[in-house]
Backbone bond lengths (Angstrom), bond angles and torsions (degrees), N, CA, C in turn:
res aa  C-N    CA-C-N  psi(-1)  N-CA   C-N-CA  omega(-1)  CA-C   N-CA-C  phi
1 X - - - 1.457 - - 1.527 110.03 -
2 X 1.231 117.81 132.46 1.239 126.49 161.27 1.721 130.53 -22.18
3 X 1.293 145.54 111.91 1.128 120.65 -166.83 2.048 109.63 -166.58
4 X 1.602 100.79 133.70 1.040 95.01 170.45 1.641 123.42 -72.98
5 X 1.185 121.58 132.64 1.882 113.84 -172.12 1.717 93.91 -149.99
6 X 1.442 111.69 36.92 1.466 97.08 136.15 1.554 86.33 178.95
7 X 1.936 95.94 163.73 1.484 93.02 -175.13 1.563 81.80 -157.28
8 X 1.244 100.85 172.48 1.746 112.22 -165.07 1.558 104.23 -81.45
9 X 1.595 101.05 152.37 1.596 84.76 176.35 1.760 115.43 -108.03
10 X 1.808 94.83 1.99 1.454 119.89 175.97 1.610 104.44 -117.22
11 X 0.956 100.12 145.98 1.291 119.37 174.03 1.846 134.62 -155.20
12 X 1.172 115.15 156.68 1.805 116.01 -176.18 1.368 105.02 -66.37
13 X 1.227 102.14 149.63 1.292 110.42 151.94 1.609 138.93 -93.34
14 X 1.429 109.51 99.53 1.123 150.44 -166.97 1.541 114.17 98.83
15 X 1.370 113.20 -160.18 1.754 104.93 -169.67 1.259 125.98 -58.52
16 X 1.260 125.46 138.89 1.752 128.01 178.14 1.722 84.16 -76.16
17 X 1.492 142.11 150.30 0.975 170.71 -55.40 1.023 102.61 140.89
18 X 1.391 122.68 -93.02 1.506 117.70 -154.59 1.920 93.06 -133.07
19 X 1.476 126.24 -169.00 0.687 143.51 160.57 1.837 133.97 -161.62
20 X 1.090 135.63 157.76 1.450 128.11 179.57 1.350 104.93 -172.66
21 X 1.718 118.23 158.75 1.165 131.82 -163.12 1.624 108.64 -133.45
22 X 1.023 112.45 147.60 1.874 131.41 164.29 1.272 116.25 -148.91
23 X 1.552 103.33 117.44 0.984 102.24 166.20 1.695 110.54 87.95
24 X 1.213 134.70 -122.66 1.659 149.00 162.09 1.042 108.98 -131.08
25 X 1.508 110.22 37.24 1.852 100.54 148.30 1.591 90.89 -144.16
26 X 1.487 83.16 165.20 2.110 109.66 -165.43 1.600 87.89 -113.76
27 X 1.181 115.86 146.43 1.677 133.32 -178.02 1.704 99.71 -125.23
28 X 0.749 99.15 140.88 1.736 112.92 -173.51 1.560 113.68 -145.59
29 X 1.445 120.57 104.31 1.121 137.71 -172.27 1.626 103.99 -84.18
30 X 1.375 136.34 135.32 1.495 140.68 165.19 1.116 106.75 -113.46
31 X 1.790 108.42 172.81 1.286 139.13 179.33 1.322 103.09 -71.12
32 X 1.759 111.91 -40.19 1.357 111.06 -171.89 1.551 111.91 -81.27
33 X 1.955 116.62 28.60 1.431 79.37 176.11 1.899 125.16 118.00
34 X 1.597 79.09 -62.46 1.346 103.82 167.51 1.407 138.22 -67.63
35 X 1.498 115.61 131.43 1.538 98.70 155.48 1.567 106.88 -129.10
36 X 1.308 87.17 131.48 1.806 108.69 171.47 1.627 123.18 -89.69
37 X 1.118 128.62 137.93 1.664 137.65 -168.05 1.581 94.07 -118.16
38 X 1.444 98.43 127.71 1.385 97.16 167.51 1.332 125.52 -148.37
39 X 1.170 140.68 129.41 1.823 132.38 -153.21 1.309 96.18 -68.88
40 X 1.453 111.23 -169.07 1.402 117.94 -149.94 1.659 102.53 -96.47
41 X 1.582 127.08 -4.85 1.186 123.42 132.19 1.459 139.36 -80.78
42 X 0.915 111.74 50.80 1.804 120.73 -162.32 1.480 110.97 9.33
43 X 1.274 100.16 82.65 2.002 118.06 180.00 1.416 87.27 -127.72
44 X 1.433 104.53 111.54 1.565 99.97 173.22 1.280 127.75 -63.40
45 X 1.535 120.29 141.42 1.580 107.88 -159.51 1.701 103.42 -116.12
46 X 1.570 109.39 -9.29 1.326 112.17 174.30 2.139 99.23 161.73
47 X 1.424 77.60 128.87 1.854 100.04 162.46 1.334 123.55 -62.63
48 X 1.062 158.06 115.18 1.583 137.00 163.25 1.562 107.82 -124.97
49 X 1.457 110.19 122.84 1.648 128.64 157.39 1.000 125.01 -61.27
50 X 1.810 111.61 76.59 1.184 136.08 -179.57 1.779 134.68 -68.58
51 X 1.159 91.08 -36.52 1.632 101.89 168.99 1.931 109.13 -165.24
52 X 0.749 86.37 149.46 2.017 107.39 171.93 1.494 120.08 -31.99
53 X 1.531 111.08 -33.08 1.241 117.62 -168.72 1.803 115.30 -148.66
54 X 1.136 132.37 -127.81 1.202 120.02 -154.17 1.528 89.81 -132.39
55 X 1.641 96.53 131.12 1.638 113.79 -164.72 1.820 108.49 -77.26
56 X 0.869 127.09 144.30 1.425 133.76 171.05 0.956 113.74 -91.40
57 X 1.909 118.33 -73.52 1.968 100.71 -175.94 1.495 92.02 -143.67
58 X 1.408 109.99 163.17 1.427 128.00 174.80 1.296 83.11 -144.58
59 X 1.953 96.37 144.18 1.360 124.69 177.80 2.202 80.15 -154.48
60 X 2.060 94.00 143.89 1.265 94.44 153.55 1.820 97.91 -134.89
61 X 1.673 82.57 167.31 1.259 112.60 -178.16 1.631 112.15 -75.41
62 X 1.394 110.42 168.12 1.399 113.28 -179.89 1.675 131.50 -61.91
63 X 1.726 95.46 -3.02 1.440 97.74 -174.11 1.917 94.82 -109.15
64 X 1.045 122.78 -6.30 1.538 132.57 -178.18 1.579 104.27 109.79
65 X 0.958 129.92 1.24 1.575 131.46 169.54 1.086 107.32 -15.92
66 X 1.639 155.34 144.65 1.524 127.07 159.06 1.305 80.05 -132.18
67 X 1.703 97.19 134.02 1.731 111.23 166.23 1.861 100.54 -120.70
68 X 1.466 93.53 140.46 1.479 101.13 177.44 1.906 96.72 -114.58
69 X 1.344 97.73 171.50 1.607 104.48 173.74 2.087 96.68 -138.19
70 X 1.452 108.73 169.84 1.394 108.58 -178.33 1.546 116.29 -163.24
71 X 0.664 116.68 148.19 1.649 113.94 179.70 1.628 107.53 -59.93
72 X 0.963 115.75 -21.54 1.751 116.24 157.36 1.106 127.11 -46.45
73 X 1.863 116.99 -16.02 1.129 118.70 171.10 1.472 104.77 83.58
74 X 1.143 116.38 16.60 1.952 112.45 -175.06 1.942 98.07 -127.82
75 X 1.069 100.55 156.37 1.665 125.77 -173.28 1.210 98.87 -112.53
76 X 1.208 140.06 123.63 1.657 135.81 -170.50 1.927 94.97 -144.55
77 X 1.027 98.97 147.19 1.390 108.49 -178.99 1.740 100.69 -149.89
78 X 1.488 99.49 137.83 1.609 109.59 164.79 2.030 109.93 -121.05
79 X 1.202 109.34 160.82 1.216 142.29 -159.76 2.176 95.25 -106.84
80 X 0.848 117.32 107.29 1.493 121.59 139.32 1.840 112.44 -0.29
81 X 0.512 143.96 62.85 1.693 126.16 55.76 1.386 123.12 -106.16
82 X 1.565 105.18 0.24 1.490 96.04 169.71 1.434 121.98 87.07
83 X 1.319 88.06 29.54 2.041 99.63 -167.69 1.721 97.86 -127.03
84 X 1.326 125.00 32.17 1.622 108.55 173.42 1.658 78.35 -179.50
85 X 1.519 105.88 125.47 1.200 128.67 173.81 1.769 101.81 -111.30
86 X 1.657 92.05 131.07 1.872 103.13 -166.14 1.608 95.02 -116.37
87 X 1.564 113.28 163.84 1.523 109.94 -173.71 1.731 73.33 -110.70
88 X 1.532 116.54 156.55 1.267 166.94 -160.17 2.096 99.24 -138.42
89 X 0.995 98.35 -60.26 1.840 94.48 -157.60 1.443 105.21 -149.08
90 X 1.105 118.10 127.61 1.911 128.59 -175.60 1.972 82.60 -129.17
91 X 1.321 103.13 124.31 1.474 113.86 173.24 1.186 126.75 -151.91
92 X 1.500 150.81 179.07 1.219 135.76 170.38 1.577 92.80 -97.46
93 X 0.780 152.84 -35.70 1.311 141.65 -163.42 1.546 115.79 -62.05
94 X 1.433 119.17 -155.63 1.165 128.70 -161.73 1.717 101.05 -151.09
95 X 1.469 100.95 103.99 1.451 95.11 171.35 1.376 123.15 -103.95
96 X 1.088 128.29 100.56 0.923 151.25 -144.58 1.736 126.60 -102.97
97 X 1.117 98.11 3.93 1.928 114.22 -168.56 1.878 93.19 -173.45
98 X 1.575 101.46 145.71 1.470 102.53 179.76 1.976 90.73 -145.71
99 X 0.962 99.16 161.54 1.918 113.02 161.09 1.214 114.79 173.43
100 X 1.536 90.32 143.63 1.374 87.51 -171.18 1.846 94.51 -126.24
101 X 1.525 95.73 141.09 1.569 124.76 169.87 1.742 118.20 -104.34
102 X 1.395 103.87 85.66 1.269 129.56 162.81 1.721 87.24 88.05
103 X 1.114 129.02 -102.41 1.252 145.63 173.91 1.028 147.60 -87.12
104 X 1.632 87.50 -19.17 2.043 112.17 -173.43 1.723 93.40 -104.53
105 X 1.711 88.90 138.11 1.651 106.27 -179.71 1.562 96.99 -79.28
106 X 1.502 120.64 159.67 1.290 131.97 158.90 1.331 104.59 -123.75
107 X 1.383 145.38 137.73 1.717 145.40 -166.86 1.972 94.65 -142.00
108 X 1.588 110.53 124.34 1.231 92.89 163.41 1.829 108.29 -140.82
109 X 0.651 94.92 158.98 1.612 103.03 -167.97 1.404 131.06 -144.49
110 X 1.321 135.44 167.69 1.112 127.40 -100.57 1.892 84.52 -113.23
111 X 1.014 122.45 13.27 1.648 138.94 154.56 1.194 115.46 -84.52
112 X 1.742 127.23 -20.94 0.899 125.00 -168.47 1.243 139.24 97.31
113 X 1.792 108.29 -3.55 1.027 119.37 -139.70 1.882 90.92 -100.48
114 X 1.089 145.28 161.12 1.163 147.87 165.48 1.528 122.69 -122.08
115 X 1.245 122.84 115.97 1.420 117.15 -165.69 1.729 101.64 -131.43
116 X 1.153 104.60 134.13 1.811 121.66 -171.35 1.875 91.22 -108.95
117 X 1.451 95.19 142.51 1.440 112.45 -170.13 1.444 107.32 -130.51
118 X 1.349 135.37 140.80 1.497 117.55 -167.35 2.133 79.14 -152.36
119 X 1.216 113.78 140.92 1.625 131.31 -177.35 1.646 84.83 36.71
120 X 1.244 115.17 74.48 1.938 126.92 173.40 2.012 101.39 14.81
121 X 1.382 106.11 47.35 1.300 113.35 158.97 1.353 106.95 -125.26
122 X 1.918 103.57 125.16 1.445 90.17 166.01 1.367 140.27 -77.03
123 X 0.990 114.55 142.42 2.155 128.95 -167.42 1.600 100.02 -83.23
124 X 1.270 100.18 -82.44 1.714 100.56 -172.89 1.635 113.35 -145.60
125 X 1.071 104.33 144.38 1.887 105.17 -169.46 2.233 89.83 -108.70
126 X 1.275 101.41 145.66 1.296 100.69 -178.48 1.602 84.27 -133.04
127 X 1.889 98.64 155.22 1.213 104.01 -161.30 2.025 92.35 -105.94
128 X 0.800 111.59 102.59 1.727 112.38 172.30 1.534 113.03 -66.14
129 X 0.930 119.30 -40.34 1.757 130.01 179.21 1.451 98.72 105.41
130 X 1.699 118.06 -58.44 1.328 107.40 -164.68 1.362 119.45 -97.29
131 X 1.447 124.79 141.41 1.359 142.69 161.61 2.180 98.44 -2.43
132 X 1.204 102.19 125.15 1.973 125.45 -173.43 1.600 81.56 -78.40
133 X 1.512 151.71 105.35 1.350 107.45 145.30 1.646 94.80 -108.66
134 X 1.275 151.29 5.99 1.012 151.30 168.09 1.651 118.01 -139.51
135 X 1.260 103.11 133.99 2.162 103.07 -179.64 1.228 113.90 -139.69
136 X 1.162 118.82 150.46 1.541 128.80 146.42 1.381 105.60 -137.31
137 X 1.569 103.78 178.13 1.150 118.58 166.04 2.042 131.93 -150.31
138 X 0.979 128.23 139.91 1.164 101.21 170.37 1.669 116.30 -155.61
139 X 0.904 125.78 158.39 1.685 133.42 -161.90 1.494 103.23 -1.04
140 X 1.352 101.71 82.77 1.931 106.72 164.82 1.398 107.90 101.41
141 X 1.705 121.92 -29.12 1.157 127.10 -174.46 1.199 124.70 -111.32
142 X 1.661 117.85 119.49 1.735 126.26 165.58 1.407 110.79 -86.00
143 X 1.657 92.28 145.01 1.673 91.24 -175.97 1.487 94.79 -122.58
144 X 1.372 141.81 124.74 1.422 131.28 171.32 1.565 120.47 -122.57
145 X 0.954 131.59 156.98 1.154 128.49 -159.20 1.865 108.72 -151.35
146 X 0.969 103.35 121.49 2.635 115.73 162.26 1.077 97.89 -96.67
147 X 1.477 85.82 -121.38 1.489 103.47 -161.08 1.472 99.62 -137.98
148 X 1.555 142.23 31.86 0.999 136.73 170.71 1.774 107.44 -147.67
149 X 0.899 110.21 -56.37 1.748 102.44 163.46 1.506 121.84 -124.07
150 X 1.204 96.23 180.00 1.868 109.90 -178.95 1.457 93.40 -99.28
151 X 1.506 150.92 145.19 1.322 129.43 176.03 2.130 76.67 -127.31
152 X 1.149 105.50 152.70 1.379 123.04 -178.29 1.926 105.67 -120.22
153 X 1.441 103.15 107.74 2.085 77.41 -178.17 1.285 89.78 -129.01
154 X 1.361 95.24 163.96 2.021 117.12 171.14 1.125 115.33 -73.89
155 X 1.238 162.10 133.74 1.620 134.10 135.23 1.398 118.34 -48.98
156 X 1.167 137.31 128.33 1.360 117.85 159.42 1.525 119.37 -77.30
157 X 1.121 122.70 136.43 1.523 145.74 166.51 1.354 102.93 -28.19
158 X 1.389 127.27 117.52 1.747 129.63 158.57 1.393 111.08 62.94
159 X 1.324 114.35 20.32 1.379 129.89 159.90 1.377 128.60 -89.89
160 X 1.197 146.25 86.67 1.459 132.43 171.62 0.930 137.73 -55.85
161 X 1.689 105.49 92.91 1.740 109.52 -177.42 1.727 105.14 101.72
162 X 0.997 118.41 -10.51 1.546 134.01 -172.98 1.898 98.67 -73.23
163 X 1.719 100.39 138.45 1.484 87.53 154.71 1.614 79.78 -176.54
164 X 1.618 88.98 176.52 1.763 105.49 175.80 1.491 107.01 -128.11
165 X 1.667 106.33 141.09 1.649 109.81 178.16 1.328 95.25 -78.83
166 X 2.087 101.47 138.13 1.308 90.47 171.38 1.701 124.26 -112.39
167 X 1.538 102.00 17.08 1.293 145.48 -152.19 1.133 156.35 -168.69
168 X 1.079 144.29 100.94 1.738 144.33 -137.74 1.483 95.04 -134.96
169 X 1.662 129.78 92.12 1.346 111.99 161.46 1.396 118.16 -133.08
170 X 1.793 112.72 147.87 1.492 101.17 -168.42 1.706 139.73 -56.70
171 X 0.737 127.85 124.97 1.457 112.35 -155.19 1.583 104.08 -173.42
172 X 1.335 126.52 171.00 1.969 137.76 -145.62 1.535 92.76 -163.87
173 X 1.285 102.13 121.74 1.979 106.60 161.58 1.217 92.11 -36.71
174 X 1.864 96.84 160.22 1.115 101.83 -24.99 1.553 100.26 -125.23
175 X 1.628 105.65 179.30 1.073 130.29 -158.74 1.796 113.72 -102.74
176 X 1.525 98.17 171.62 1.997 96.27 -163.70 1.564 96.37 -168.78
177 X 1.439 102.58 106.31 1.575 105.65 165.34 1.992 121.10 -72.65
178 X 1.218 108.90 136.57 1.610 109.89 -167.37 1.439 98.39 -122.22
179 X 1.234 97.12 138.14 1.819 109.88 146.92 1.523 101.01 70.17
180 X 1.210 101.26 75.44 1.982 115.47 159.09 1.479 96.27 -23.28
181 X 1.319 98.80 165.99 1.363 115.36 175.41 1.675 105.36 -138.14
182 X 1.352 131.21 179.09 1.567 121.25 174.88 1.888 101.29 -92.63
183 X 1.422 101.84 -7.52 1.600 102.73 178.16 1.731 113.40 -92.40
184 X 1.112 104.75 1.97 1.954 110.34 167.37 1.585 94.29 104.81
185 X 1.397 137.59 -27.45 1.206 155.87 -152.67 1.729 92.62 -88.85
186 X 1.658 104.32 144.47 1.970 94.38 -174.28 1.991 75.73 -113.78
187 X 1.018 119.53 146.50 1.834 140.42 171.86 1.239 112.76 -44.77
188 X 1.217 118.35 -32.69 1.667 113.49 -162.67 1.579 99.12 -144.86
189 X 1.313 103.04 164.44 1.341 118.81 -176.84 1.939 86.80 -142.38
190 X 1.897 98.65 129.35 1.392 122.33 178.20 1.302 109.79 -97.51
191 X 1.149 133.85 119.07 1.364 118.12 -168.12 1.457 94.96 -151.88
192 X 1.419 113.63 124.13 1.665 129.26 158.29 1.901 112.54 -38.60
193 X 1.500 116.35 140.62 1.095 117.03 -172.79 1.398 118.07 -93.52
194 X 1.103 126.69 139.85 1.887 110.04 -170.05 1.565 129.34 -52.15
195 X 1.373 107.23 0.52 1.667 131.51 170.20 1.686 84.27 -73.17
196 X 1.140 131.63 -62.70 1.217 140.25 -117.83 1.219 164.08 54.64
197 X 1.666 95.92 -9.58 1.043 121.51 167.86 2.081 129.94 -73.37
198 X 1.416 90.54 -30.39 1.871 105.74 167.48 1.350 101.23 -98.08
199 X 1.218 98.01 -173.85 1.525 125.62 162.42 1.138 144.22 -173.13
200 X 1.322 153.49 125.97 1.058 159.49 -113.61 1.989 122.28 -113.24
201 X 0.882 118.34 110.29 1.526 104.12 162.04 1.444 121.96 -99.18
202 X 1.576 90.17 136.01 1.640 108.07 -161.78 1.665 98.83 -105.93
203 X 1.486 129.44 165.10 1.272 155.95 172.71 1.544 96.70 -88.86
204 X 1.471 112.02 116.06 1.525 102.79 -179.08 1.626 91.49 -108.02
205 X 1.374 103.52 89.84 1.563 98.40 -178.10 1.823 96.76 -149.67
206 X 1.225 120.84 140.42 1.609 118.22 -178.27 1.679 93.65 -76.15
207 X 1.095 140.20 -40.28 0.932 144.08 -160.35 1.648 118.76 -67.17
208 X 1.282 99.18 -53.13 1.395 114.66 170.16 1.852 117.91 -78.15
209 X 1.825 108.67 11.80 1.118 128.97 163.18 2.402 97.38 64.33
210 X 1.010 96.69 26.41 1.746 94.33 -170.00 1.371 118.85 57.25
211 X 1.595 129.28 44.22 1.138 125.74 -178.94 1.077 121.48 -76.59
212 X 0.846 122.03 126.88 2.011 146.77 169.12 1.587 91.14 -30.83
213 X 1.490 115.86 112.41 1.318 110.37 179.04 1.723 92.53 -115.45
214 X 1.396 141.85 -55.71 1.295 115.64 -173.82 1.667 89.84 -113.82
215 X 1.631 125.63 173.82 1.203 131.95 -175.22 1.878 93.68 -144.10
216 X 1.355 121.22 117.78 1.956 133.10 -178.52 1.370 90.47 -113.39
217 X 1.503 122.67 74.33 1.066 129.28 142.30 2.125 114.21 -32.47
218 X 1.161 105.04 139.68 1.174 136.54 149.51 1.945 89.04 37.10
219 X 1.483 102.83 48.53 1.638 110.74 -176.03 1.621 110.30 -77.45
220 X 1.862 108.33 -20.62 1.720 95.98 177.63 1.446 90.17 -132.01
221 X 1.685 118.62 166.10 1.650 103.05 -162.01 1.567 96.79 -96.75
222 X 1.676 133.84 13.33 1.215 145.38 -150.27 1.353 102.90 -153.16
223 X 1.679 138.50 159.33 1.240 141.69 -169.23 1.715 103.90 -59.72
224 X 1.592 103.79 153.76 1.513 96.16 175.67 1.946 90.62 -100.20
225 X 1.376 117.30 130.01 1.355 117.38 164.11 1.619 114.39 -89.94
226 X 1.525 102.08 -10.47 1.519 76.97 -168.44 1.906 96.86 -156.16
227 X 1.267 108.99 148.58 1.390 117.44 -175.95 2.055 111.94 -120.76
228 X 0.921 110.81 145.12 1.892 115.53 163.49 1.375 110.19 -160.44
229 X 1.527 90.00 163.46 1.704 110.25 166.22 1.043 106.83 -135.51
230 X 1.525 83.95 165.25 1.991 106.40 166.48 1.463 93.71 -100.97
231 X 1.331 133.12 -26.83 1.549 123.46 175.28 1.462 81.35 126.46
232 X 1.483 140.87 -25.59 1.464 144.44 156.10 1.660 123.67 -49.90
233 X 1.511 76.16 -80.44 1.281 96.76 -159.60 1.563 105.42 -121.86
234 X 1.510 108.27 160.57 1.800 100.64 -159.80 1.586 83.50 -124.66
235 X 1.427 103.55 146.24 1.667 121.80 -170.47 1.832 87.44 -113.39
236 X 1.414 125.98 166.26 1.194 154.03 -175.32 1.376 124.01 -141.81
237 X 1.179 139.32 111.16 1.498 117.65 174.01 1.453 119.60 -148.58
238 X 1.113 121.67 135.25 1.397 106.25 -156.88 1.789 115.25 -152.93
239 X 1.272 135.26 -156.83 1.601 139.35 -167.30 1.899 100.67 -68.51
240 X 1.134 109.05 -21.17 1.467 112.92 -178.14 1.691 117.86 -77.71
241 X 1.513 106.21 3.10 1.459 117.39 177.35 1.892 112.16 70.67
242 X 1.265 100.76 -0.46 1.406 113.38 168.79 1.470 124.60 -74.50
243 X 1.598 113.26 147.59 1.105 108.74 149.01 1.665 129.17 -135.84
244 X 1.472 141.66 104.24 1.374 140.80 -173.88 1.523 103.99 -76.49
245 X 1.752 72.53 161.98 1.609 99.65 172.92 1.459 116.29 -127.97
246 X 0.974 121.37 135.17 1.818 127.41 -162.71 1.352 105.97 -128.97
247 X 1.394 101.22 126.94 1.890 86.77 171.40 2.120 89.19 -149.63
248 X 1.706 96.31 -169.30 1.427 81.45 -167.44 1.427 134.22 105.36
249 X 1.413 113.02 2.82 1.243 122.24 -154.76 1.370 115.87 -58.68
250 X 1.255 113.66 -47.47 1.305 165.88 -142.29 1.538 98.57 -87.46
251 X 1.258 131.18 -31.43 1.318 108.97 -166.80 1.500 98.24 -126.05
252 X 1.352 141.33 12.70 1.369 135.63 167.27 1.534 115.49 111.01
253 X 1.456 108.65 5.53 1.272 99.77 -167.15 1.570 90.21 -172.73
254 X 1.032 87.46 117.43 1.869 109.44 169.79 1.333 112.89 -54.36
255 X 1.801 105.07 147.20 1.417 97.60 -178.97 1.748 95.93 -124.74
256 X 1.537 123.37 128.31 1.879 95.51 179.33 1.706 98.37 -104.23
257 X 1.576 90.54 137.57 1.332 105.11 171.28 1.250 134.81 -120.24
258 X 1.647 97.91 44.13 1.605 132.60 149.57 1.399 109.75 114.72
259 X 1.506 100.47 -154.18 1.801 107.44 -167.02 1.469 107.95 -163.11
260 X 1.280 91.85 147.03 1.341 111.39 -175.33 1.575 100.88 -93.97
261 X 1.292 124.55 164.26 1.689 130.42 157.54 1.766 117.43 -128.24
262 X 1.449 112.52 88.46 1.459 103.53 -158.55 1.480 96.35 -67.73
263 X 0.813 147.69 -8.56 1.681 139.23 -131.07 1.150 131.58 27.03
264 X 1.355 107.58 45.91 1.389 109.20 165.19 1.559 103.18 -178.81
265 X 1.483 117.92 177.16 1.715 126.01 -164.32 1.569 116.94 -68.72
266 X 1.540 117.69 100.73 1.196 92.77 -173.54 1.565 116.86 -80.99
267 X 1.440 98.74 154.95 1.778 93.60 -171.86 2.005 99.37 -105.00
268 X 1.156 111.96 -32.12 1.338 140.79 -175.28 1.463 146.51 -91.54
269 X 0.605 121.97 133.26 1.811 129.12 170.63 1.079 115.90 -144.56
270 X 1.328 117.41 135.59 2.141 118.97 137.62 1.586 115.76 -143.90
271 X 0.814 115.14 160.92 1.287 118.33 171.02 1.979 123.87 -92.81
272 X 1.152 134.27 98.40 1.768 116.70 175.94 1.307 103.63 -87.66
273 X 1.142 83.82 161.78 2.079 113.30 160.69 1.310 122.75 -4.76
274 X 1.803 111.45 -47.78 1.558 124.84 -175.66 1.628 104.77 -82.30
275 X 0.918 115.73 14.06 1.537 121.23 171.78 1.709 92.36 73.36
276 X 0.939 149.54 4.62 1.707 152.62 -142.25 1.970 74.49 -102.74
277 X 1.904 96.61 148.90 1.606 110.98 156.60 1.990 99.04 -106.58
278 X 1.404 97.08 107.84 1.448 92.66 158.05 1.932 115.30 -83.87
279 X 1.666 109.42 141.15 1.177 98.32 177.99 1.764 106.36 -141.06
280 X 1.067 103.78 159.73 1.495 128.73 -155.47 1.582 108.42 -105.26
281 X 1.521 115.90 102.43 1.517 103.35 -170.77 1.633 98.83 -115.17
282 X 1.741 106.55 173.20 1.005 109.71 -174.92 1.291 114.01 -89.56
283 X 1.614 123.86 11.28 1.418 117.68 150.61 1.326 133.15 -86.73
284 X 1.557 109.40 30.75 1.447 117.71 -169.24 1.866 123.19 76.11
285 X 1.383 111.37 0.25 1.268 87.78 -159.26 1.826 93.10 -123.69
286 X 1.114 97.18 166.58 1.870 105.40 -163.78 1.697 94.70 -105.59
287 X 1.238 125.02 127.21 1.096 134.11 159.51 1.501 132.23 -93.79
288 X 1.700 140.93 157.50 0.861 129.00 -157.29 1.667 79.57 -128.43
289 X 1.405 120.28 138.49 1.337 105.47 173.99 2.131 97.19 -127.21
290 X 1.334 130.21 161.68 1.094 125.66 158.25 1.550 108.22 -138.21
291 X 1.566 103.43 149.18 1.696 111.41 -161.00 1.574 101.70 -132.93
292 X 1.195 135.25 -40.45 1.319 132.27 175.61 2.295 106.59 -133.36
């Protein structure tokens, strides 16, 4: 059975925000500012005073890079061991969504604007039009996501700033690429439904034009804020203090393999290594959840 069996005994003050993992430690971004490191039993391993105000997203890179973003308008990244926080980006904007693909940063923000970063130099900013609140990216392809569609675009090759949409489908942050492929490409695209309350798995294939392959109507009775994988199975968690487990992808029909009740708003998800869903609530405190 599904079950929470560990929870922090430290925590931020006010909501954890976002969260992400490398390796066997969990990173936990706050309102206050903060980001907290914590091993893969939530034993805090160290605090760091990351920015002025309340963090938006952390994503790290494949070598442990950790980049945070903040309504401060600054891009901050730390280095392994995690003892000297460097500025990356001082801006007026709002970055608001981060991911990173292998090494190269993706930053999108609340102009819309999307900018890819490769050795923390920026390459090319593409103009999306609408508000970043959710991103990925992967070989050639941005995926962005509000609160009214999923937009899918190309980069074009040796173009600056150039790209083509290859896709317009309805859909609400946020979003979650699944299931690697042997072609670098992950199978599905997880994406919240414009109710917000379901959500949808999509065909991440040009070919198959991104067709809506399963539709989880009305799966939490409250907004979903937040989506992950193990590359299995897709977790959900959202304003209803819930958290699901989904697996099944593969054969046309979802299977749920239960729920958690943190008591309180989750803002967060990721999945680490130990197969464990750590999640991020808005009472400050980090939960450990296990589902299979």
């Amino acid at each position: 059975m599904p079950a929470i069996d560990k929870v922090s005994a430290e925590k931020h003050e006010g909501d954890i925000v976002c969260i992400a993992s490398y390796g066997d430690q969990i990173f936990t971004g706050g309102a206050d500012g903060k980001i907290k490191i914590w091993d893969k039993d939530l034993n805090l391993v160290k605090s760091v005073d990351a920015h002025e105000s309340y963090i938006y997203a952390l994503t790290a890179n494949s070598k442990g890079k950790l980049y945070s973003s903040s309504c401060d308008g600054c891009v901050k990244f730390m280095l392994p061991p995690y003892d000297k926080v460097e500025e990356l980006l001082r801006c007026d904007d709002v970055i608001q969504s981060m991911y990173c693909e292998g090494d190269i940063l993706f930053t999108g923000d609340d102009k819309g604007v999307v900018s890819n970063w490769e050795n923390d130099k920026m390459i090319f900013k593409y103009n999306l039009v609408e508000e970043v609140k959710s991103l990925a990216a992967e070989k050639g392809w941005i995926y962005t996501v509000r609160d009214l569609d999923m937009v899918i675009s190309e980069i074009v090759p040796g173009k600056s700033g150039k790209y083509v949409t290859k896709s317009v489908l309805p859909a609400k942050s946020p979003l979650c690429l699944v299931a690697p492929t042997d072609d670098g490409r992950h199978k599905y695209i997880v994406v919240a439904d414009r109710t917000g309350k379901g959500f949808l798995v999509v065909s991440n294939a040009m070919e198959q034009k991104f067709k809506v392959l399963l539709e989880e109507k009305d799966s939490h009775e409250m907004i979903i804020n937040a989506i992950c994988t193990d590359q299995v199975h897709v977790y959900t968690g959202g304003y209803d203090n819930k958290v699901k487990g989904w697996s099944n992808l593969d054969e046309g029909k979802l299977k749920a393999l239960g729920e958690v009740d943190t008591g309180s708003c989750v803002n967060a998800l990721c999945c680490a290594n130990n197969k464990a869903v750590y999640i991020g609530c808005s009472d400050g405190l980090v939960r450990r959840a296990t589902f299979v």
